[in-house]
C-alpha positions in Angstrom: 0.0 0.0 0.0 1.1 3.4 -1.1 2.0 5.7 2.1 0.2 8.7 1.5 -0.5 8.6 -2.1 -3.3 11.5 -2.4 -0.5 14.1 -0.9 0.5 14.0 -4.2 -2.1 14.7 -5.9 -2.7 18.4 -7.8 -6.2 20.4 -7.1 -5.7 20.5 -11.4 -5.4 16.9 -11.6 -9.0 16.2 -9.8 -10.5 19.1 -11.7 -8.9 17.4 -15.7 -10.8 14.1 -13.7 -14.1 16.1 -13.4 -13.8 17.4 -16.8 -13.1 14.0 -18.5 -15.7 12.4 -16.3 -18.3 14.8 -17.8 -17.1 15.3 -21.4 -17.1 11.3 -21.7 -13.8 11.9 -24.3 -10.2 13.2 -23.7 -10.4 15.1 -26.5 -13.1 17.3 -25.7 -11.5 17.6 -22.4 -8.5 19.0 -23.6 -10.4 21.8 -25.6 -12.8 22.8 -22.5 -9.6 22.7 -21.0 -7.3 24.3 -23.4 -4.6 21.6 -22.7 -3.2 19.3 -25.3 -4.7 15.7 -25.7 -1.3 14.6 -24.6 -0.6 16.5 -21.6 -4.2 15.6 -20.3 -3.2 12.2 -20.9 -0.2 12.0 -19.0 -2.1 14.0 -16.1 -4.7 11.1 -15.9 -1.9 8.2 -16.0 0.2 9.7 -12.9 -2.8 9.8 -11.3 -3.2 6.4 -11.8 0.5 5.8 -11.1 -0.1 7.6 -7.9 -2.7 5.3 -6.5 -1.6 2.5 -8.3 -5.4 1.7 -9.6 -7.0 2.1 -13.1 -9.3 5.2 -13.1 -10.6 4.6 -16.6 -11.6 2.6 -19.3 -12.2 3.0 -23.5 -15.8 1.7 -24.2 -18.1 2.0 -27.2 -19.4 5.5 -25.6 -16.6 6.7 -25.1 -14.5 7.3 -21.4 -16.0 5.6 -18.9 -14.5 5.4 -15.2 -13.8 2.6 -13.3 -15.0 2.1 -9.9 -11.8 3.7 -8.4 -12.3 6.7 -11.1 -16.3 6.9 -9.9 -14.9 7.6 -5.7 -12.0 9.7 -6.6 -14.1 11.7 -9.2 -16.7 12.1 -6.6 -14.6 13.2 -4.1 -12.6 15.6 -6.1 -16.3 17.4 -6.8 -16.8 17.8 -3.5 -13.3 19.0 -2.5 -13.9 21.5 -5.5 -17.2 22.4 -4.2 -16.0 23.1 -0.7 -13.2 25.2 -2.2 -16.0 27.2 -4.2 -18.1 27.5 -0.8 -14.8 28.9 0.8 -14.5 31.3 -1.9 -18.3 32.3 -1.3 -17.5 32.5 2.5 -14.6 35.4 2.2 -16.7 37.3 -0.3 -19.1 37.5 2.2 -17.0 38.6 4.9 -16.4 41.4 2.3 -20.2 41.9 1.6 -20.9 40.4 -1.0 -25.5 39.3 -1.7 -24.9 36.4 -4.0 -24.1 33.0 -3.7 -24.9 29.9 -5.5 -27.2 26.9 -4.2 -27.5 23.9 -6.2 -31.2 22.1 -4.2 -32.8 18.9 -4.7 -36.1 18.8 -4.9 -39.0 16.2 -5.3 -42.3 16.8 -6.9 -44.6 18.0 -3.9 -42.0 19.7 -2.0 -40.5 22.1 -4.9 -44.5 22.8 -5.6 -45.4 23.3 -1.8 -42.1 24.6 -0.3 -39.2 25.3 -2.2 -40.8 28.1 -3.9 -41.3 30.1 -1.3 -38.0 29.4 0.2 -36.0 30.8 -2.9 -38.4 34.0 -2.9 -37.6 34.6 0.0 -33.9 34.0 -0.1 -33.9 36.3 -3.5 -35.4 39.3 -1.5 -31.9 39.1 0.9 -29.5 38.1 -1.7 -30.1 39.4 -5.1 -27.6 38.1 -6.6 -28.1 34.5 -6.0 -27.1 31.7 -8.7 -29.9 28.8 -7.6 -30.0 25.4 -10.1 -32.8 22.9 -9.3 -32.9 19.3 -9.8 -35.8 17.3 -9.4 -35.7 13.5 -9.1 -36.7 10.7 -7.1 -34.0 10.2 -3.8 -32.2 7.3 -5.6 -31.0 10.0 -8.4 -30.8 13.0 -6.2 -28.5 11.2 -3.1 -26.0 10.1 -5.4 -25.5 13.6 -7.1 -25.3 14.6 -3.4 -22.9 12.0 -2.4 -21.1 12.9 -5.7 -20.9 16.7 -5.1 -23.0 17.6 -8.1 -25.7 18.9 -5.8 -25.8 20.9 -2.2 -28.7 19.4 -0.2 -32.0 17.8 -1.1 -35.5 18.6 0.2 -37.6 15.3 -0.1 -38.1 13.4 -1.4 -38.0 11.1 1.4 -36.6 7.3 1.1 -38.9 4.3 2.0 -35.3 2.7 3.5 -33.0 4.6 5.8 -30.3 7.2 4.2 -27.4 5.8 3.0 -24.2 6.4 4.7 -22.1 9.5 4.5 -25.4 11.6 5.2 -27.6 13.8 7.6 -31.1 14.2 7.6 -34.0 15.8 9.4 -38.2 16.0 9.3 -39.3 19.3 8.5 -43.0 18.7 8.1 -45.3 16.4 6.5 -47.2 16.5 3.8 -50.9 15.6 3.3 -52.3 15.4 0.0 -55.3 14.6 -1.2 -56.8 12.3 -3.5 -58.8 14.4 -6.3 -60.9 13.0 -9.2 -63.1 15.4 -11.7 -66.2 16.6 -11.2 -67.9 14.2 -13.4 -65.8 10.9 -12.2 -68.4 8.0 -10.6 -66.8 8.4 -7.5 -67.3 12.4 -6.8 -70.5 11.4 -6.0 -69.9 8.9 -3.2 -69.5 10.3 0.3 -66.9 8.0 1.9 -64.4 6.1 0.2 -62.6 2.8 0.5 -59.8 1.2 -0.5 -60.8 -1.4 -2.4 -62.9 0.8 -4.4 -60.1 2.8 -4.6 -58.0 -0.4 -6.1 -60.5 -1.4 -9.1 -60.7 2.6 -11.1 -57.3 3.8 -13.2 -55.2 6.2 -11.6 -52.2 8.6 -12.5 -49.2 7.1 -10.8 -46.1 8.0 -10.2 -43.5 6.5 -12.4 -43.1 2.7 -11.5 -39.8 2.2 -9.6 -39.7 6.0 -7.9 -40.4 6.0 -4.2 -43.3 8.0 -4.2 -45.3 5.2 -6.4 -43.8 2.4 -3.8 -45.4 4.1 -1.2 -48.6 4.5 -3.0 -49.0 0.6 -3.7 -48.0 0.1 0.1 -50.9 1.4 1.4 -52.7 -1.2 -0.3 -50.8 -4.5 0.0 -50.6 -4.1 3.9 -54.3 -4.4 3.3 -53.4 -7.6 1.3 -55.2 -5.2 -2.3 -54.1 -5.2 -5.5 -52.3 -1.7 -6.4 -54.2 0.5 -8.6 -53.0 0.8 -12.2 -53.9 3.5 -14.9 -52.9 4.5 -18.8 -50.5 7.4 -17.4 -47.4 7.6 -15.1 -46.6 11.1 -14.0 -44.9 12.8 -11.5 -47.6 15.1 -9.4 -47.5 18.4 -11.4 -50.2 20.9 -13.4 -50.2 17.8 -16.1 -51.8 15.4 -14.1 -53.7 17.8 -12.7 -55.1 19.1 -16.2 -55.2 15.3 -17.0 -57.5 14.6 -13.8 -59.7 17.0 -15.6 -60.2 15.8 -18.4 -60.0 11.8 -18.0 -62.0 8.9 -15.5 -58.7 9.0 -13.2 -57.3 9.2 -9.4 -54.8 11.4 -8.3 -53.0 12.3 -5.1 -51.9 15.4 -5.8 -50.6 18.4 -3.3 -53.3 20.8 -2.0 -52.1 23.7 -3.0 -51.9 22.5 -6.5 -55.7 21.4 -6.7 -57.0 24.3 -4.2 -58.5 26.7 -7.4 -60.3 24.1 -9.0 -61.5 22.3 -5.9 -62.9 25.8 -5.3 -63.9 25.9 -8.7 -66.3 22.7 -9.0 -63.6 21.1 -11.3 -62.2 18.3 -9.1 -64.0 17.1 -5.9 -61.6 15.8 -3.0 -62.4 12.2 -1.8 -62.8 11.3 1.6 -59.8 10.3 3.5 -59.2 6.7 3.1 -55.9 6.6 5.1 -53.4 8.9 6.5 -50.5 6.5 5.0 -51.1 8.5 1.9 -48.9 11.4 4.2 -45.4 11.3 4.1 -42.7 13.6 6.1 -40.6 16.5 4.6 -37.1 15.6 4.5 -34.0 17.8 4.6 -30.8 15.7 3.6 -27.0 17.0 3.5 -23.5 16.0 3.4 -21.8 14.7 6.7 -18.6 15.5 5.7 -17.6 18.6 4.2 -18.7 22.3 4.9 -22.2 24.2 3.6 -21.7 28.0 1.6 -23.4 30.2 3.7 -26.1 30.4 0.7 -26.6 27.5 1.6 -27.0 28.1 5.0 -29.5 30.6 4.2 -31.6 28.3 2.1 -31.8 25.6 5.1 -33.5 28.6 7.8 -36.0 29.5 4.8 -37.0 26.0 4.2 -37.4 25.9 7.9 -38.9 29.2 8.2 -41.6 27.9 5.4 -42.3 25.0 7.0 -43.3 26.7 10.1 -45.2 29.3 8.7 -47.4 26.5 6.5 -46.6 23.4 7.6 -50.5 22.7 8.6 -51.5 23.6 5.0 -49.2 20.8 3.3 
């Protein structure tokens, strides 16, 4: 075993990793880089020579790291990301109102919460750089564990968090099972879940945690899931799809609250409060947080105080 091997290592070296990671090809690394193919070449091997490991591999695609390249590319983006949150930090000090925040967000929670949060944040730093990513936790934890995202609010995992993060409940969210106007089951005064198992719903998409927990509900009741013609994350499309089709949705409140009040949709009777599912902050253990980010984290809470009966 090497003694010390990454005390070698160049900050330039991770960062031609990132690049090639990304780019899939040397080649176009070089030009993003405005290196020679050569010299980037040589970079990557004493790398490898370094930690005696192989960090990549040729395929049809083109570059595609090994399992060594996928930790030490992962860890170089967060090194490079906490040296960008350190840069953040002094300017600051110096008074600075910007910032970046790269969030995480699942379907009900950028709808209900994150919104408001980044308002908010906007009105005290102007200048603020903010990129969204939406996803289901599977996708969204291993951009955080890779460094390619900051934090993630929701969604939350039907298993515990993997290692290497922190989590907390915020809130919960309730929401509520809508069908048009027209649907038979507008009609009905209480609902059950049986009925509930035999009509077509919108789902989400099969394999995303937010469908698991959905087809839960009903096998601890030893039911059949509900199916339906369209898988779709809970937005204004399945909402507008609700209104115009035979099909069940559970879709956030505050999405459905104008046309409820509208006659459009009709809410149906609570059938179980498994539908609900908690709020979920989730960072980094290791590593530092930009105070943007910072900031982000006492909005989110700050919303979820000021609403967190209305999710």
């Amino acid at each position: 075993m090497l003694k010390n091997p990454m005390s070698h290592l160049q900050l330039k070296q991770l960062r031609q990793l990132i690049v090639v990671a990304e780019n899939g090809s040397i080649r176009a690394a070089a030009q993003q880089l405005s290196i020679g193919q050569p010299a980037l070449s040589r970079s990557l091997r004493a790398i490898e020579d370094q930690l005696q490991v192989k960090l990549m591999d040729r395929g049809p695609q083109g570059i595609v790291l090994t399992k060594f390249g996928e930790i030490l590319c992962n860890y170089a983006r967060i090194i490079d990301t906490n040296l960008k949150f350190a840069v953040e930090e002094i300017e600051e000090v110096r008074g600075a109102s910007g910032g970046s925040i790269r969030l995480g967000i699942g379907p009900y929670e950028g709808f209900t919460i994150a919104h408001r949060a980044i308002s908010n944040m906007f009105k005290k730093r102007p200048d603020l750089e903010v990129s969204l990513f939406e996803g289901d936790y599977d996708v969204l934890v291993a951009k955080l564990l890779g460094g390619e995202i900051d934090l993630i609010l929701g969604p939350t995992p039907i298993d515990e968090a993997s290692e290497g993060l922190s989590w907390e409940i915020l809130a919960y969210i309730r929401p509520i099972l809508v069908v048009r106007s027209s649907h038979p089951l507008a009609k009905k005064r209480k609902i059950d879940l049986e009925t509930l198992s035999q009509v077509n719903w919108i789902l989400s998409i099969e394999g995303t945690n937010a469908r698991t927990r959905v087809e839960d509900v009903f096998y601890r009741q030893g039911l059949t899931p509900p199916d339906g013609p369209i898988s779709a994350y809970p937005s204004m499309t399945a909402l507008e799809l609700v209104k115009k089709m035979d099909l069940v949705a559970l879709l956030p409140r505050k999405l459905v609250e104008k046309d409820r009040k509208a006659g459009l949709v009709k809410a149906l009777s609570p059938v179980s409060e498994d539908f609900n599912f908690p709020v979920r902050l989730t960072t980094r253990k290791f590593g530092q947080l930009s105070p943007a980010c910072k900031g982000i984290i006492t909005e989110i809470k700050s919303v979820c105080d000021q609403i967190g009966d209305q999710l």
